[in-house]
C-alpha positions, 0 to 999 in steps of 0.5 A: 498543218493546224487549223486556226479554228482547231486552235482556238477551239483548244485555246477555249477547251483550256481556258473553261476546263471543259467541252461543255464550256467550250460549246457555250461561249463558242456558240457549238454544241458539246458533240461537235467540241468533241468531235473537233478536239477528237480531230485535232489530237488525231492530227497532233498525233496523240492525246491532248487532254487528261478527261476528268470526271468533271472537265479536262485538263491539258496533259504535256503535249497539249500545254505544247501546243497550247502555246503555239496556239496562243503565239499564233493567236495573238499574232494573227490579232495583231496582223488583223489590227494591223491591216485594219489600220492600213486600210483605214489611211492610219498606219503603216508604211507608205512608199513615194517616189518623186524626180528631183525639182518635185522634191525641193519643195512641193513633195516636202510641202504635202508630205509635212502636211501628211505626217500632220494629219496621219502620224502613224503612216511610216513614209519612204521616199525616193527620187528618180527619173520620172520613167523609172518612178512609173515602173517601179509603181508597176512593179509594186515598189511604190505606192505613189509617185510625182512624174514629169512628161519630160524630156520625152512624154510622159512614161506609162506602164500597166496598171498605172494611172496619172492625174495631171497636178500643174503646168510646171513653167521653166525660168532661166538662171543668169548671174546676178551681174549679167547684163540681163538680169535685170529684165524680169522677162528676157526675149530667148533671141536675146541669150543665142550667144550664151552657153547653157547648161544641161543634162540631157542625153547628146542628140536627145529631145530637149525642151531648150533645143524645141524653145531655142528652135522656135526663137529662131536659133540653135545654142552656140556651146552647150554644158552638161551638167547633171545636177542642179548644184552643179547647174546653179555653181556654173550660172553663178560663176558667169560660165553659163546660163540655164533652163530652171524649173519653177519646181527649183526656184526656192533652192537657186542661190542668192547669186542667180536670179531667175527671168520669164522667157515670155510666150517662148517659155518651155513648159512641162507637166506635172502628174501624180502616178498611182497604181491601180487599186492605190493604198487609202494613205496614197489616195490621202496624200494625192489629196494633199498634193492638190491642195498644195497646188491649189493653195497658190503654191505653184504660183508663189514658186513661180515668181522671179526673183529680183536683183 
């Protein structure tokens, strides 16, 4: 294997016509030029320049690996360049995960932010589950990720850290035509007869059941249904009502509306996952998602709408 200052060292004999050149713009003596160049063409296996009375000249296996040397060269500029950028914030390709209420809105909402502020950063997003999200960062997969504590704590893996972004307060959806809908804060007790809809695992922790429970009774019928499309359809239809993250409130269709559940409401938090050396772009983007929140974002979500 050639040595990259071997090739430079050609490059440069090539480029002055002469040891002595060589010596001088590389900052070497003429003796330790030879005696490199004598190494290299050992290593190639035979001459690779014509000596001449005054300087010398690629012969045909040097012009060969000349221009190996020079791809290789040039590439390796373009690695460091390219690094340089990366480390920097500036460039290159940033992976973010996120579940699925982050990605309404508040993902979205930082990300365009991101792209504004840092245009040659190639963002790729994901969704998932906030435990699968957490491995995947362990695993080197992400860069970055938004994770939930629920439905059962929030996930952890090694070499993965989490700073808490907000208190994420879940809302229940009722058609617009129901009885209640127009309460703007209901009392959890007042909806035990109704069916809900939900996905969460048969016999696993929910934060429905735990609010249910401490309002003093269990859900009568329970629908499972695993994606919001599907959740918001039911609602709308009068088949049931459901639990909806203040995250979601900007994608619930105009045939629901959204009512408190007062101090009985379920809550979840929301936290931003980094591996533990992160990527300065990850780090620009964790900033970002904070002025999001900071920026009276959350609170807006959070507001009900109106019949």
């Amino acid at each position: 294997m050639f040595e990259i200052d071997a090739l430079r060292l050609l490059v440069t004999v090539a480029g002055t016509g002469s040891f002595t050149g060589a010596a001088t713009r590389l900052n070497y003596t003429q003796s330790a030029v030879s005696r490199r160049i004598a190494s290299l063409e050992q290593q190639a296996g035979g001459p690779l320049f014509e000596r001449l009375p005054r300087g010398v000249r690629l012969n045909p296996a040097g012009h060969a690996l000349h221009r190996h040397a020079v791809d290789v060269l040039e590439r390796l500029a373009r690695a460091e360049q390219e690094l340089a950028v990366i480390h920097a914030g500036q460039g290159g390709t940033l992976r973010v995960g996120a579940f699925a209420t982050a990605n309404i809105s508040l993902v979205p909402t930082a990300l365009r932010a991101f792209k504004q502020a840092r245009p040659e950063v190639e963002v790729i997003a994901t969704e998932g589950r906030s435990g699968t999200l957490t491995q995947r960062l362990a695993d080197g997969a992400l860069d970055l990720a938004v994770v939930s504590d629920y439905p059962s704590g929030l996930p952890s893996a090694d070499g993965v850290t989490t700073a808490f972004l907000l208190e994420d307060e879940l809302l229940v959806a009722l058609r617009r035509e129901h009885p209640l809908a127009g309460a703007g804060t209901i009392d959890l007790w007042e909806l035990r007869d109704e069916a809900w809809l939900q996905d969460a695992p048969a016999g696993g922790p929910t934060l429905l059941l735990d609010a249910c429970a401490r309002a003093g009774f269990r859900p009568k019928k329970l629908i499972r249904i695993a994606e919001w499309t599907g959740k918001f359809g039911y609602a709308a239809a009068g088949l049931g009502v459901a639990l909806v993250p203040s995250l979601a409130a900007w994608a619930v269709p105009a045939e629901l509306v959204l009512c408190r559940l007062g101090d009985l409401a379920p809550r979840r938090t929301v936290h931003i996952a980094l591996p533990a050396a992160p990527l300065p772009a990850a780090r620009g983007l964790r900033d970002l998602l904070r002025d999001t929140v900071a920026d009276g974002w959350s609170r807006e979500l959070s507001a009900p709408d109106s019949p």
